[in-house]
N, C-alpha and C positions, 0 to 999 in steps of 0.2 A: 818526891813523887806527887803528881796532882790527883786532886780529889774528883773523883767520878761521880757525874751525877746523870737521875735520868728527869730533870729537870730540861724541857729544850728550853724554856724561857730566861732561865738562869746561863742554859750553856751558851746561848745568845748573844745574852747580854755582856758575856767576859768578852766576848771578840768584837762582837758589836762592826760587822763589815758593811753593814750599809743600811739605809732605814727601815728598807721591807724586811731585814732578816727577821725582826720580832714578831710582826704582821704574819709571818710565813710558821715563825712557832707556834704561835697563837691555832694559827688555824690546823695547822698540823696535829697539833695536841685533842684540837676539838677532833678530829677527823680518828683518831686510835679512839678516842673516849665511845663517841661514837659507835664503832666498830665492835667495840667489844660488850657494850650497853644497848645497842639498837634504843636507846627511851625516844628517842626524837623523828627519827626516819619511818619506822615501823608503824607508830599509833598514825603519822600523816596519812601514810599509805595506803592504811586502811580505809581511815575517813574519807577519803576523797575519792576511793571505791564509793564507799558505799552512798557519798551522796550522791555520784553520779549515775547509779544503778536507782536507788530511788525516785530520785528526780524524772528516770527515765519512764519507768513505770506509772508515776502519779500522772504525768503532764500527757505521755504518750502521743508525744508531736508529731503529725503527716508530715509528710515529706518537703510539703510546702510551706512548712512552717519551719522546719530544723534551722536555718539560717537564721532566721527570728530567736528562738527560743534557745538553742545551743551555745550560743557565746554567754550568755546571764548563766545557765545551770554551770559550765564552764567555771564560770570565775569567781559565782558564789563557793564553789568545791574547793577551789585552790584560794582564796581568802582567807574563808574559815579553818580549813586545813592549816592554813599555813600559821593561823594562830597559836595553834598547838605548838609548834616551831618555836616562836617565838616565844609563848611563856616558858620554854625548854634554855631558852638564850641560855640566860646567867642562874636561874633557879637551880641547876644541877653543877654552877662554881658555887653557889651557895650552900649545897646537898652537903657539897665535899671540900667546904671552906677556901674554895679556890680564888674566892674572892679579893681575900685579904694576900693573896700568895700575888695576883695581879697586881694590887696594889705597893707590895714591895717591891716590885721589879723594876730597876731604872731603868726605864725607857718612858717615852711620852704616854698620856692617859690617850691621845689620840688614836696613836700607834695599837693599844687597846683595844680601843674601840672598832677599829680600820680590819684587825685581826679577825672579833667577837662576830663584825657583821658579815667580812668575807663566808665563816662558818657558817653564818644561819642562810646567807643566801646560796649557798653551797648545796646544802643538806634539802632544802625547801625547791631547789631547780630540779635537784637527782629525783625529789619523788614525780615532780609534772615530768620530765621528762619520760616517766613510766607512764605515771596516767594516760597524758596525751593519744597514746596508740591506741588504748583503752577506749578512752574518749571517742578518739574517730571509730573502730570499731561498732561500737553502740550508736552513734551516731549514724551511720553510715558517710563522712565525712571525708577531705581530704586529707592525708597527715602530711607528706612533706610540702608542705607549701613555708618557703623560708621567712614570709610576712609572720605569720603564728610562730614559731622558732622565735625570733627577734622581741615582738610583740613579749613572751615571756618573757625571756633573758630580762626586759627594762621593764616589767612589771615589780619582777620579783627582785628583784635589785633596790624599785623601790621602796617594799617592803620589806626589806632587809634594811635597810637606810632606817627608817623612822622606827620598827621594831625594834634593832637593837637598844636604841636610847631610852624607847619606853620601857622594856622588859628591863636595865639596869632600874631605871625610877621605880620601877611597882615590883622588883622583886624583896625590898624590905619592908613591904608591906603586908598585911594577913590575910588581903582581899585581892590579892597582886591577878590571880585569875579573873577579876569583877574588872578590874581598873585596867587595866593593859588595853581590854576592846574598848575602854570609853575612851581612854586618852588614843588609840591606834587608830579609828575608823574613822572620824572628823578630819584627821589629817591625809590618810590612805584614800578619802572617798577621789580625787583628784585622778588616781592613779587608778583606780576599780574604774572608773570613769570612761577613760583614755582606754583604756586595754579590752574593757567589752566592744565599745564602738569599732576597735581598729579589728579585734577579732571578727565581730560582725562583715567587714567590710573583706575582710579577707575570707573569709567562708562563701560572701557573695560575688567575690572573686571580681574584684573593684580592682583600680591599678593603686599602684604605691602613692602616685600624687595624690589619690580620691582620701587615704585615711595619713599622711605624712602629717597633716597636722596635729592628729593624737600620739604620732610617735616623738613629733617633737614637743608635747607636753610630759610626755614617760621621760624624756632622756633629760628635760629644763629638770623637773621634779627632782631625780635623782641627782642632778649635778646640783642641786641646791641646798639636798638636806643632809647630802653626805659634807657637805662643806661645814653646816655650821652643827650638823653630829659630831665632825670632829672638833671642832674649837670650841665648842661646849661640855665634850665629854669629862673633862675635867672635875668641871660642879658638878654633875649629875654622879658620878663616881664615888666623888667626895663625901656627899651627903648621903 
């Protein structure tokens, strides 16, 4: 009789049918944890309320300005939000020594890594996608314009990309909350960058050519650091 387990990364790995299966446990695992802990979804949620309620009130933009001023309070909200995300990454395989359970698992450190970040950029899209209507809301703004849709999806992808690798690095650390934003935001500013200005331009209701070339800094960015996030994750794992 076989032994049952409610391990998916183990039950995976006996069948082992294709490379994304582990990638797909991985993140499924985060997604029940999740579910049954809110510690990651919840605390964003809220944050990125309330910075955008405040923001709103402090600055209290005319009408003539919201174009100006809304894409910045925007992406400040979901940056720093999303930080909480990300020191959530692996802190909470750490919580619950899940770490070392990763690491016995044969499958690639990649695979890993490909899995950890799907999660956080999962969990971090579901809450803008809440905010957003919010956003417009208070703004008095557009919401479905598919420019802003897009624009996030390759923002927060790229913060999922370089977060995951730094929350592994600074979560054995005892300052891991100090370090995460020094090592995250030097590298992230590229994409904060790209994603205000193209936001902007899509608020100002510019066509696709006028901001395409900060979309194709979002989409270089993330095909680049998801590459060597993964062929690197190894050592950073390791150590």
């Amino acid at each position: 009789m076989t032994e049952q387990t409610d391990n998916p990364l183990r039950a995976y790995s006996t069948r082992t049918p294709s490379w994304w299966a582990p990638i797909l446990a991985i993140l499924w695992k985060d997604v029940l944890l999740e579910s049954r802990t809110r510690e990651m979804v919840m605390p964003i949620l809220v944050f990125s309320f309330l910075v955008i309620v405040v923001f709103n009130f402090v600055i209290d933009p005319k009408p003539a300005l919201v174009t100006a001023v809304a894409p910045g309070v925007l992406w400040v909200a979901f940056t720093f939000a999303g930080m909480l995300g990300l020191n959530r990454t692996f802190s909470m395989e750490m919580e619950h020594g899940g770490i070392e359970g990763l690491m016995m698992c044969p499958v690639g450190r990649d695979l890993i890594y490909l899995g950890k970040m799907l999660g956080t950029f999962f969990f971090i899209l579901v809450v803008e996608l809440i905010m957003l209507p919010v956003f417009a809301a208070i703004f008095n703004l557009p919401l479905f314009e598919p420019g802003l849709w897009l624009i996030t999806a390759l923002a927060t992808f790229g913060f999922a990309t370089v977060g995951a690798t730094f929350s592994a690095m600074a979560v054995n650390t005892r300052a891991r909350e100090i370090l995460l934003p020094i090592l995250f935001f030097p590298i992230a500013v590229p994409v904060i960058i790209a994603a205000t200005e193209a936001t902007r331009a899509v608020l100002a209701g510019d066509s696709l050519g006028d901001y395409s070339r900060w979309l194709q800094l979002m989409a270089g960015f993330d095909v680049i650091f998801v590459v060597i996030a993964a062929l690197t994750f190894d050592f950073v794992l390791g150590e």
